[in-house]
PQR file with spaces between the fields and no chain letter, atoms N, CA, C, O and H, PARSE charges and radii, in Angstrom:
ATOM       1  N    UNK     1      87.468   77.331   88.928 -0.4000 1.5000
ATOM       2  CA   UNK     1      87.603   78.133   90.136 -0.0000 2.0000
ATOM       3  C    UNK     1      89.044   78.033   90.648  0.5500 1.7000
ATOM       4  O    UNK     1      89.806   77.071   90.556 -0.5500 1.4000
ATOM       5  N    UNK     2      89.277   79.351   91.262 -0.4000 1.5000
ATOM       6  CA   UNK     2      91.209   79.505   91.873 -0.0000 2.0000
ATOM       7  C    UNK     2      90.819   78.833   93.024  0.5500 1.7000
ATOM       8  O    UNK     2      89.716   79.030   93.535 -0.5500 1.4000
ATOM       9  H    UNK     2      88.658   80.133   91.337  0.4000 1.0000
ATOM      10  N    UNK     3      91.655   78.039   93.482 -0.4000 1.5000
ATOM      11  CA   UNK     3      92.158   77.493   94.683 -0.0000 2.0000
ATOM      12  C    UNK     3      92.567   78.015   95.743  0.5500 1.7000
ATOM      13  O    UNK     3      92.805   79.193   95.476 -0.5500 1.4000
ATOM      14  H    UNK     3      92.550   77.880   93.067  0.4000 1.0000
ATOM      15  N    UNK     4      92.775   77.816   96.752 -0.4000 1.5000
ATOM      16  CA   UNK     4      92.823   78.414   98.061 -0.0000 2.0000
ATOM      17  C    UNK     4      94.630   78.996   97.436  0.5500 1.7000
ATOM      18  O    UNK     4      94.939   80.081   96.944 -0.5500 1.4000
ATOM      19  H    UNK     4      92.582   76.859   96.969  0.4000 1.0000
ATOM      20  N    UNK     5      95.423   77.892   97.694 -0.4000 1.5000
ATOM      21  CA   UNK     5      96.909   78.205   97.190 -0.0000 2.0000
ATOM      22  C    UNK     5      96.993   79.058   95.834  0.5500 1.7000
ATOM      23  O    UNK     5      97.877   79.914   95.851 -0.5500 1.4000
ATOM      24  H    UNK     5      95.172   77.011   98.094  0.4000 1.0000
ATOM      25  N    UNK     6      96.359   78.987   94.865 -0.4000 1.5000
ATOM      26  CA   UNK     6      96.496   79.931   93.996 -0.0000 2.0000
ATOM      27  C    UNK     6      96.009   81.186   94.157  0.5500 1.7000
ATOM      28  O    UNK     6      96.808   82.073   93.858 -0.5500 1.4000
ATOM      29  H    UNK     6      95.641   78.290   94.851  0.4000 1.0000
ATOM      30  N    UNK     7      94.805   81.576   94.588 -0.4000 1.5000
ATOM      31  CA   UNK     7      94.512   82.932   95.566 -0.0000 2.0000
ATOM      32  C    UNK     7      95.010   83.741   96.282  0.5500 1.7000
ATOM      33  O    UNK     7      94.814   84.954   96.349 -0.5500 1.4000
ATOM      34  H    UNK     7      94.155   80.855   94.831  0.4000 1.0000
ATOM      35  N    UNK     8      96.123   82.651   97.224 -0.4000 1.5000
ATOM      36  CA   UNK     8      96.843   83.329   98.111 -0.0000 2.0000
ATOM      37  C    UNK     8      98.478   83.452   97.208  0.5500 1.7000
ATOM      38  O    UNK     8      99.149   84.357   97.704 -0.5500 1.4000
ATOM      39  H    UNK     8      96.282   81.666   97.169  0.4000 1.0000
ATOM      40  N    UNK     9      98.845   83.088   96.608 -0.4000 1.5000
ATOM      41  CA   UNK     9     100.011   83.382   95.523 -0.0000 2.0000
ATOM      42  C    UNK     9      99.465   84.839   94.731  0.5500 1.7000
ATOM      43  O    UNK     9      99.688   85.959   95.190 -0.5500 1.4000
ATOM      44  H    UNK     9      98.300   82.353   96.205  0.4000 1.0000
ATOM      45  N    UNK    10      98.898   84.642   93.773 -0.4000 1.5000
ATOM      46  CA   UNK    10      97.883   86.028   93.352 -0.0000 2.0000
ATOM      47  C    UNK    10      97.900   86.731   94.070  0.5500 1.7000
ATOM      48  O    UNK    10      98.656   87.645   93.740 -0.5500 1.4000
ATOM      49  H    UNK    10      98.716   83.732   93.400  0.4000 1.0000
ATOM      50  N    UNK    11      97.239   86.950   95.438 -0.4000 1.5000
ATOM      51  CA   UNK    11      97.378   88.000   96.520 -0.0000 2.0000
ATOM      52  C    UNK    11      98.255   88.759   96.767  0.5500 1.7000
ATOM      53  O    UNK    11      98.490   89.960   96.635 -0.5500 1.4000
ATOM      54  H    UNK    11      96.624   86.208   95.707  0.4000 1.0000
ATOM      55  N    UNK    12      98.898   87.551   97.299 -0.4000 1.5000
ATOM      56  CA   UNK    12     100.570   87.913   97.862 -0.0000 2.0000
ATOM      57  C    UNK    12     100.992   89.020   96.740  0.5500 1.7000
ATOM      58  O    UNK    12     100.901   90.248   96.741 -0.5500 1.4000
ATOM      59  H    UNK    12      98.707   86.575   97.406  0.4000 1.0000
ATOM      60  N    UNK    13     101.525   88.026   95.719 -0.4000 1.5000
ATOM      61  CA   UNK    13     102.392   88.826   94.779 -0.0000 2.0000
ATOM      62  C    UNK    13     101.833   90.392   94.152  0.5500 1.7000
ATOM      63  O    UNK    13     102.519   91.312   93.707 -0.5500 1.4000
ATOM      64  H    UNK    13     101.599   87.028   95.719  0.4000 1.0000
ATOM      65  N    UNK    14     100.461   90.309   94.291 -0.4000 1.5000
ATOM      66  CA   UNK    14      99.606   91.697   94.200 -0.0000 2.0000
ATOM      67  C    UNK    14     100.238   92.788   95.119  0.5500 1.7000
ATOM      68  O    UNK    14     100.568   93.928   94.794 -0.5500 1.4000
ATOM      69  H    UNK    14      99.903   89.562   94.653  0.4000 1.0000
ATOM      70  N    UNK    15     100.353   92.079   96.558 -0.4000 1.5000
ATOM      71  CA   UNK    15     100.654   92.742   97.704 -0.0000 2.0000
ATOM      72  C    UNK    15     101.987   93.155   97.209  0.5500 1.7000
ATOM      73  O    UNK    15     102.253   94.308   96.872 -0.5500 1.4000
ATOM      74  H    UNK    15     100.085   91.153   96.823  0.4000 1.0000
ATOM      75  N    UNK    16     102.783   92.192   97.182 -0.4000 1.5000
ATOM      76  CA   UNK    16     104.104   92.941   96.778 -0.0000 2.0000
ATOM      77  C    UNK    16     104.824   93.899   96.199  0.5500 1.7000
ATOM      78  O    UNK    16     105.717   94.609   96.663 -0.5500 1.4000
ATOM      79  H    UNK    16     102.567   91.255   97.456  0.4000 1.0000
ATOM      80  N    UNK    17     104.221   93.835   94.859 -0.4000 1.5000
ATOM      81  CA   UNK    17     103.973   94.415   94.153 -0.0000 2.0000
ATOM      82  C    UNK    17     103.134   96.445   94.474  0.5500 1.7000
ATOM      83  O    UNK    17     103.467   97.573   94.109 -0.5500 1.4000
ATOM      84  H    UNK    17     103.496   93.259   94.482  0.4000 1.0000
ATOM      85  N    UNK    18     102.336   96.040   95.068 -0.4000 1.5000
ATOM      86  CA   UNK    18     101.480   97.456   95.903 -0.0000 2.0000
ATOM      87  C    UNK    18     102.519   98.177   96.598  0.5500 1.7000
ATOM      88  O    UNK    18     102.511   99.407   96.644 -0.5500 1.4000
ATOM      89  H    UNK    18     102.066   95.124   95.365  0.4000 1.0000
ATOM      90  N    UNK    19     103.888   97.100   97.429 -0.4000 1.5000
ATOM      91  CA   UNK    19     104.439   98.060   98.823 -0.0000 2.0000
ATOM      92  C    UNK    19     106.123   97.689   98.084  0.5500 1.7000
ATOM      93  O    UNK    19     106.979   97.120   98.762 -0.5500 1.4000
ATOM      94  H    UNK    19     103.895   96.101   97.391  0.4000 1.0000
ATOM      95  N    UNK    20     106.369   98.103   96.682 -0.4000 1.5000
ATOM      96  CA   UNK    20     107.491   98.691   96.149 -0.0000 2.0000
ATOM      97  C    UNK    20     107.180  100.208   95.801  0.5500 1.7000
ATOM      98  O    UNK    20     108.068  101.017   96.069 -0.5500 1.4000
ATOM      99  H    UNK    20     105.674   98.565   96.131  0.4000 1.0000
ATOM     100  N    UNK    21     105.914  100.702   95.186 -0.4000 1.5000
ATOM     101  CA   UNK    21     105.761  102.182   95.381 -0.0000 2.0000
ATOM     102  C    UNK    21     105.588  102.540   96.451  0.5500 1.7000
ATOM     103  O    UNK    21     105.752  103.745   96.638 -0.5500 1.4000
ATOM     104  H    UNK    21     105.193  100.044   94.969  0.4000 1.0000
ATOM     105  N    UNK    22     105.338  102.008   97.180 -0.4000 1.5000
ATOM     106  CA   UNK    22     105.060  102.803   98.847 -0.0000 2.0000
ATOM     107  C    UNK    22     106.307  102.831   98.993  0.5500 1.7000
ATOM     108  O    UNK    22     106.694  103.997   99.082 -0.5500 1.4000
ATOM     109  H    UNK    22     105.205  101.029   97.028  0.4000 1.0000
ATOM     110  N    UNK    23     107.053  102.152   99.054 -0.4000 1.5000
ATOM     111  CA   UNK    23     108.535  102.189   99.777 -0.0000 2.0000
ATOM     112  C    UNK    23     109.683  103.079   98.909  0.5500 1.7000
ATOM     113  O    UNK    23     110.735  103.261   99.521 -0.5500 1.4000
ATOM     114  H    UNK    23     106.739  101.205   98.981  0.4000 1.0000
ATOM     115  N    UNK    24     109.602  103.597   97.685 -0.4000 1.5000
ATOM     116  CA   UNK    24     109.805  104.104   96.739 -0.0000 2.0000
ATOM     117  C    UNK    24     109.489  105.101   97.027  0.5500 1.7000
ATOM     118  O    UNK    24     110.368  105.957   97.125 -0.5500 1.4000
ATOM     119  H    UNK    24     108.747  103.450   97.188  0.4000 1.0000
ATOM     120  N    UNK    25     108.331  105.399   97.251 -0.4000 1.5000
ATOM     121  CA   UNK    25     107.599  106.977   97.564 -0.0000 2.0000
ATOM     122  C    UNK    25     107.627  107.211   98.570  0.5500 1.7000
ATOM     123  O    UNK    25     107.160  108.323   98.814 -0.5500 1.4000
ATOM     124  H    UNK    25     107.618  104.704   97.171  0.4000 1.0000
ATOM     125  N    UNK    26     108.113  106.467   99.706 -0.4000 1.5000
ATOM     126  CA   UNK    26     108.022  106.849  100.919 -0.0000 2.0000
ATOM     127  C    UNK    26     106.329  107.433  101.617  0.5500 1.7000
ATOM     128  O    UNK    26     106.061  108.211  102.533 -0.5500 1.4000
ATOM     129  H    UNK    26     108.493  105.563   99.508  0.4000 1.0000
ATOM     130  N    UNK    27     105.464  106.626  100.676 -0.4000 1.5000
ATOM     131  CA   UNK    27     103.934  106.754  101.211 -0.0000 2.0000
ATOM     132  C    UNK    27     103.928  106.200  102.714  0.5500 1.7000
ATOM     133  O    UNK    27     104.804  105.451  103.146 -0.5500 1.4000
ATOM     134  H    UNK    27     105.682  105.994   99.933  0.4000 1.0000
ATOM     135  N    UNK    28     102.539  106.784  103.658 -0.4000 1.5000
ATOM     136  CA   UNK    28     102.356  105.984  105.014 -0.0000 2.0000
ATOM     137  C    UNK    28     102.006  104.556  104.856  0.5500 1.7000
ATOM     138  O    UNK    28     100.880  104.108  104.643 -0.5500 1.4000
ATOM     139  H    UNK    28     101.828  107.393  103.308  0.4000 1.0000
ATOM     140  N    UNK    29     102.595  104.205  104.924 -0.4000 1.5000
ATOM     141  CA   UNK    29     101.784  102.152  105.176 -0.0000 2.0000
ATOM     142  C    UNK    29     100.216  102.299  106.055  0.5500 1.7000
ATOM     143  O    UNK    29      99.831  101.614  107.002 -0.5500 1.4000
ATOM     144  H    UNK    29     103.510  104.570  105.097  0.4000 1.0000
ATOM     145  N    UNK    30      99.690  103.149  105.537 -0.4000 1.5000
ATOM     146  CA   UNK    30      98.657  102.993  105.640 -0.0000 2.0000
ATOM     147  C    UNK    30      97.117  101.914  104.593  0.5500 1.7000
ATOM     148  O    UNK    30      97.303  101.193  103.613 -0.5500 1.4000
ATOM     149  H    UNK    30     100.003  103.706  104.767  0.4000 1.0000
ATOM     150  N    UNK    31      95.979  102.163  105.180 -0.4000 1.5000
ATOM     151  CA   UNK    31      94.736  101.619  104.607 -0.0000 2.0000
ATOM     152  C    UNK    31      94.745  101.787  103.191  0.5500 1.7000
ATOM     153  O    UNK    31      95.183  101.119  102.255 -0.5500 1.4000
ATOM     154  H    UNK    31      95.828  102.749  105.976  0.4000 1.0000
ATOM     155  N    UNK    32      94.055  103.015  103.314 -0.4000 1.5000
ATOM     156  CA   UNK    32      94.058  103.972  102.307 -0.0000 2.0000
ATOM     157  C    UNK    32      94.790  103.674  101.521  0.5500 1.7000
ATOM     158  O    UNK    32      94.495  102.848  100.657 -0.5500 1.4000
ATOM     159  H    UNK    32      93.699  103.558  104.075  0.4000 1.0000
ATOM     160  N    UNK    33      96.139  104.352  101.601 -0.4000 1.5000
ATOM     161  CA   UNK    33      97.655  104.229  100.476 -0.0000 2.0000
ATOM     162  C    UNK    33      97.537  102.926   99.914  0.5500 1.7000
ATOM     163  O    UNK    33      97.495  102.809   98.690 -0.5500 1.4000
ATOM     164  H    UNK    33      96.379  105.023  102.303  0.4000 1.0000
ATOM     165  N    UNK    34      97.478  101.949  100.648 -0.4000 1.5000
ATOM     166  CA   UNK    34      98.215  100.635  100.477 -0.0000 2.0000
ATOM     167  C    UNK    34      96.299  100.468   99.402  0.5500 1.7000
ATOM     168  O    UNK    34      96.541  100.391   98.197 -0.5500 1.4000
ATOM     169  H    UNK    34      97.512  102.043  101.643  0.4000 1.0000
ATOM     170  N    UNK    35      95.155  100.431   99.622 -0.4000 1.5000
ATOM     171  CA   UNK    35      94.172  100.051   98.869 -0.0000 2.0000
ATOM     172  C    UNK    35      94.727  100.525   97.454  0.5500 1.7000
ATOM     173  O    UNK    35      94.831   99.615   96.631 -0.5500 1.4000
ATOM     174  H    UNK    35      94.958  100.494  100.601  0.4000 1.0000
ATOM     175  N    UNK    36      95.078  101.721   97.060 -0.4000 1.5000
ATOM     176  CA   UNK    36      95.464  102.499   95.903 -0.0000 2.0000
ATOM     177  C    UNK    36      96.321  101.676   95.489  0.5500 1.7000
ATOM     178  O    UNK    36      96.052  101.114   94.428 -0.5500 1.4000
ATOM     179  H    UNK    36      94.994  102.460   97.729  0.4000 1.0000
ATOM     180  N    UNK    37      97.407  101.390   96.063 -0.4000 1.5000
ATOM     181  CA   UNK    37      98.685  101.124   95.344 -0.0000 2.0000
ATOM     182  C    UNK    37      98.455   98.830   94.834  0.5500 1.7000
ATOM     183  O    UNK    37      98.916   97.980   94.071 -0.5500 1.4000
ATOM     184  H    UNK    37      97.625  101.846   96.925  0.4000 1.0000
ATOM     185  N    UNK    38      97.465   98.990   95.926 -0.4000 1.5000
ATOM     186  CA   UNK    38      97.213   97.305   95.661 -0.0000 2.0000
ATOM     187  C    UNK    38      96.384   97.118   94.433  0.5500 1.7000
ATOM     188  O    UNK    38      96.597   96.181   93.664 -0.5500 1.4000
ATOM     189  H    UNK    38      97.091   99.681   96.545  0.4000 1.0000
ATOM     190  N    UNK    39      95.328   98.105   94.219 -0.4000 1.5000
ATOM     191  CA   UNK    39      94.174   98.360   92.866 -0.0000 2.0000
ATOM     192  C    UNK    39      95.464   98.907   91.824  0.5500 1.7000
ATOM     193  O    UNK    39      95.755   97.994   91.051 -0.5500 1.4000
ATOM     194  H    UNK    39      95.155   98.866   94.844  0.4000 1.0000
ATOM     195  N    UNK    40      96.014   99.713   91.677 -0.4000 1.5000
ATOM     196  CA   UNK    40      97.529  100.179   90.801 -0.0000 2.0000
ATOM     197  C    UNK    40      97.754   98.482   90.330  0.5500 1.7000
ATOM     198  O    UNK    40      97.340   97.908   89.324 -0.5500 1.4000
ATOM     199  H    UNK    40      95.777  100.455   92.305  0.4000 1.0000
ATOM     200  N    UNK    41      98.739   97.850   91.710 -0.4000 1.5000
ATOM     201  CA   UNK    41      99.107   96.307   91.241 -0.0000 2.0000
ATOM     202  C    UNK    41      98.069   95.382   90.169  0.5500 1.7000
ATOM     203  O    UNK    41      98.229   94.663   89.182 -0.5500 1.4000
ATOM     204  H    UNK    41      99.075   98.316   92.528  0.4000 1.0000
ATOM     205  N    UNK    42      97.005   95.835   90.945 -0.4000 1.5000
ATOM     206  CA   UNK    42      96.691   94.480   89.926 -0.0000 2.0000
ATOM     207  C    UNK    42      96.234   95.242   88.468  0.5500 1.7000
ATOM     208  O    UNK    42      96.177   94.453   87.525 -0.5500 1.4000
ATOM     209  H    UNK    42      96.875   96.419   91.746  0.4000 1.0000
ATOM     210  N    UNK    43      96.036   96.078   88.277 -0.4000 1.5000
ATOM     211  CA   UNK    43      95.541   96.879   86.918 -0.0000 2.0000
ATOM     212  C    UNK    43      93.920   96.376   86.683  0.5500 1.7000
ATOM     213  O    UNK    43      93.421   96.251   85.565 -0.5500 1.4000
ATOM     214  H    UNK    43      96.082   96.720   89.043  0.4000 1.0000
ATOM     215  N    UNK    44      93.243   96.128   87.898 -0.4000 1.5000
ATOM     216  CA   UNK    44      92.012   96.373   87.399 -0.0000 2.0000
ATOM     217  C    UNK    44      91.162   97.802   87.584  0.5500 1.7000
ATOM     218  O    UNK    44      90.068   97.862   88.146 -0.5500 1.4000
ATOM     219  H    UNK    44      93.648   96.229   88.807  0.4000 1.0000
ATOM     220  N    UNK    45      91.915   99.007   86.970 -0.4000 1.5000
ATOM     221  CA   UNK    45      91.098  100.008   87.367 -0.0000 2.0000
ATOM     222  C    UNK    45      91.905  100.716   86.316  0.5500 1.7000
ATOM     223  O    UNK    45      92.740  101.397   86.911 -0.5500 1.4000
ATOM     224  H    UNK    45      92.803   98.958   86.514  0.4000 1.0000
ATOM     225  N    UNK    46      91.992  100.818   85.380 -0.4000 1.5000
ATOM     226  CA   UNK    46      92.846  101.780   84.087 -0.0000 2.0000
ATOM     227  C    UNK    46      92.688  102.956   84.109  0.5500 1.7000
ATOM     228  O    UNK    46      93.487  103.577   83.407 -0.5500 1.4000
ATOM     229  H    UNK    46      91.313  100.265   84.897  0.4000 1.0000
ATOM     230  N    UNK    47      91.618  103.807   84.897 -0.4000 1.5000
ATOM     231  CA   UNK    47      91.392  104.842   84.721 -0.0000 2.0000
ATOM     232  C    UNK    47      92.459  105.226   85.966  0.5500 1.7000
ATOM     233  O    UNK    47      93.283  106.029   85.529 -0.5500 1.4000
ATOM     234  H    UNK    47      90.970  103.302   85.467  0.4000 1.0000
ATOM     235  N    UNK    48      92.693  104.912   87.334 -0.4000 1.5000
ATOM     236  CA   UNK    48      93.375  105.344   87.897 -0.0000 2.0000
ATOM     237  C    UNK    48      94.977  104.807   88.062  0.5500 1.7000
ATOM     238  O    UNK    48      95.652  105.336   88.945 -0.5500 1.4000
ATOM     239  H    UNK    48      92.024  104.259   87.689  0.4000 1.0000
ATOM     240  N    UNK    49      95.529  103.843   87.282 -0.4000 1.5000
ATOM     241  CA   UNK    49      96.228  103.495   86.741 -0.0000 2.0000
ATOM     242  C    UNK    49      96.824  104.690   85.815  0.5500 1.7000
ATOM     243  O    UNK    49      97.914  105.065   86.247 -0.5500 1.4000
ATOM     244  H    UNK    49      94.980  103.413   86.566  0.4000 1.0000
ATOM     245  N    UNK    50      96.381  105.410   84.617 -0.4000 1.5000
ATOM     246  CA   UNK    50      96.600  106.145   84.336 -0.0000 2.0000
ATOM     247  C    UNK    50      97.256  107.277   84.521  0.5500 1.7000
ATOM     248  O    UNK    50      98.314  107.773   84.132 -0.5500 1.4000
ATOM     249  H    UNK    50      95.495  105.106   84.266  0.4000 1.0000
ATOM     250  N    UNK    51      95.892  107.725   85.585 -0.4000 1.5000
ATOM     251  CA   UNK    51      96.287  109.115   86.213 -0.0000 2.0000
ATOM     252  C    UNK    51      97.535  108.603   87.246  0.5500 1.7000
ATOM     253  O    UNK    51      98.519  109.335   87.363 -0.5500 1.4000
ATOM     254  H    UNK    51      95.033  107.323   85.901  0.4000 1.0000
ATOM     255  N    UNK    52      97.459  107.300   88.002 -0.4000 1.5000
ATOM     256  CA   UNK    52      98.838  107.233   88.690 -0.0000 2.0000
ATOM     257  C    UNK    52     100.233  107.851   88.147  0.5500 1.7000
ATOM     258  O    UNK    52     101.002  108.765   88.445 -0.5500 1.4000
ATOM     259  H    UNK    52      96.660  106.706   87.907  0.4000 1.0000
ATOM     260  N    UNK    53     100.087  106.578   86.941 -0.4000 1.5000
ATOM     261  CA   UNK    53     101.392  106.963   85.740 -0.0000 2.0000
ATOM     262  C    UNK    53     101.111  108.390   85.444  0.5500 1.7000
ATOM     263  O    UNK    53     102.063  109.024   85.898 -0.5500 1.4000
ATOM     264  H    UNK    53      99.462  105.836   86.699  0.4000 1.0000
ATOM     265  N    UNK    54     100.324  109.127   84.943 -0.4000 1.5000
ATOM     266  CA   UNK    54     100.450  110.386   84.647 -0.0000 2.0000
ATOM     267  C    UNK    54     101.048  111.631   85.456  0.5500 1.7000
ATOM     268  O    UNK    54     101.707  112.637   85.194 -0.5500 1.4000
ATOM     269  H    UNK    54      99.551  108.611   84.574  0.4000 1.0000
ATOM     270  N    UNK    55     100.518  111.083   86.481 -0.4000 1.5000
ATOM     271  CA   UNK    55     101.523  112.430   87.889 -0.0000 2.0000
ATOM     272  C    UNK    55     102.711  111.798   88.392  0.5500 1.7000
ATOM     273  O    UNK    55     103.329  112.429   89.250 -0.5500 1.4000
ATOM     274  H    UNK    55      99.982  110.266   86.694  0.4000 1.0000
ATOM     275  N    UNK    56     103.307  110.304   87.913 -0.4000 1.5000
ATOM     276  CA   UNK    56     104.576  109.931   88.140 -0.0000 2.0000
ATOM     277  C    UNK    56     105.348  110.418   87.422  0.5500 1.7000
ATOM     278  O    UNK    56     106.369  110.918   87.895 -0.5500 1.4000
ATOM     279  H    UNK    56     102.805  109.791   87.217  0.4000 1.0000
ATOM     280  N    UNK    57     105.094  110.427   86.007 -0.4000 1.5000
ATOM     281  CA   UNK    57     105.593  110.574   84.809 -0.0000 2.0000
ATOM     282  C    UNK    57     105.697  112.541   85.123  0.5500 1.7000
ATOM     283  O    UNK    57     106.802  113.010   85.396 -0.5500 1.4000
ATOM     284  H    UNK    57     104.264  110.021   85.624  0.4000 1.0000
ATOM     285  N    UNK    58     104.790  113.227   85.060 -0.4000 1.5000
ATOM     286  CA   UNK    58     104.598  115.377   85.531 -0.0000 2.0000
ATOM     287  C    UNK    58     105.640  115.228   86.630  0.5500 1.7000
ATOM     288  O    UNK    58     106.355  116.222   86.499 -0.5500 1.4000
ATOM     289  H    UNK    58     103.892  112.846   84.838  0.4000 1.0000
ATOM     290  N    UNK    59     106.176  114.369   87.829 -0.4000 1.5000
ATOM     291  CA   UNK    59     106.808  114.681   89.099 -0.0000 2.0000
ATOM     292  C    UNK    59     108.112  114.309   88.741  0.5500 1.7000
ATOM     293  O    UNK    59     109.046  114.498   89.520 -0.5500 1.4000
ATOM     294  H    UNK    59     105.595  113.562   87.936  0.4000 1.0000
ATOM     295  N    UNK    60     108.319  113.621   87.257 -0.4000 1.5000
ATOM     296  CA   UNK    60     109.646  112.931   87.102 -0.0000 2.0000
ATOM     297  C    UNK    60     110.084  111.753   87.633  0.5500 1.7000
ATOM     298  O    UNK    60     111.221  111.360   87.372 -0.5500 1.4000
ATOM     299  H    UNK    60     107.561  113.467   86.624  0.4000 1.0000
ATOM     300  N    UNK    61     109.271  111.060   88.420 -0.4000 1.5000
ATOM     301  CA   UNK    61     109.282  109.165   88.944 -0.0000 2.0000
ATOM     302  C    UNK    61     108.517  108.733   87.931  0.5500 1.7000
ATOM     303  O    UNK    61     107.375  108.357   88.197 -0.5500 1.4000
ATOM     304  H    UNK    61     108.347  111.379   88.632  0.4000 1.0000
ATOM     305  N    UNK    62     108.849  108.711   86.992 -0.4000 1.5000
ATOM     306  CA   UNK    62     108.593  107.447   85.896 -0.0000 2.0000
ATOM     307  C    UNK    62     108.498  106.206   86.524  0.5500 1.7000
ATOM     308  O    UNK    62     109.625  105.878   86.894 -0.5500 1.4000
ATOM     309  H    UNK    62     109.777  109.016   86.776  0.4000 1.0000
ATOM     310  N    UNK    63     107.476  105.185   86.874 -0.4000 1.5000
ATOM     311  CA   UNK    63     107.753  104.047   87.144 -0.0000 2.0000
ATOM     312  C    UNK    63     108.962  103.305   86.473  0.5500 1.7000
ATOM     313  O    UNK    63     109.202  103.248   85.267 -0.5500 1.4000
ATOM     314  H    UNK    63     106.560  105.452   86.574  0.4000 1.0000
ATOM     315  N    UNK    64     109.551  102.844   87.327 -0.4000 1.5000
ATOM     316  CA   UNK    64     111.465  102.503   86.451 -0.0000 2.0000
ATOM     317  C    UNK    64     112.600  103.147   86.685  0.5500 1.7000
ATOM     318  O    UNK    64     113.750  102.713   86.634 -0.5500 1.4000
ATOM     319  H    UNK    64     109.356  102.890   88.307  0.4000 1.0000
ATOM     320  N    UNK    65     112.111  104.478   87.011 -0.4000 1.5000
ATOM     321  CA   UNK    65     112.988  105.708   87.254 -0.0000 2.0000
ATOM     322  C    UNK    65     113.801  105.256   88.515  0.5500 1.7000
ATOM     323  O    UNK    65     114.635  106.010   89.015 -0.5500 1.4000
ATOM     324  H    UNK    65     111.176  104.831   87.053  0.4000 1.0000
């Protein structure tokens, strides 16, 4: 089992990770946004992972870009 301190490291850095495309994209720091972009971070959802990268990649923001 993760530990309180390892949970909250994991988290965090999830979080971080979530509010470089927001700030990049100039998304609202909102609920919503920020749930998407935090499920994006951690890659447990490939299907919308995908389609993320896929309309980054059609708009020309390549993640990296």
């Amino acid at each position: 089992m993760t530990g309180r301190a390892e949970e909250y490291e994991r988290t965090t850095g999830f979080a971080e990770l979530a509010l470089g495309p927001m700030k990049a994209l100039r998304h609202a720091n909102n609920p919503r946004n920020y749930e998407i972009w935090y499920t994006y971070a951690t890659g447990y959802h490939p299907a919308l992972n995908a389609q993320i990268n896929a309309t980054l990649k059609a708009k020309g923001m390549e993640k990296g870009s």
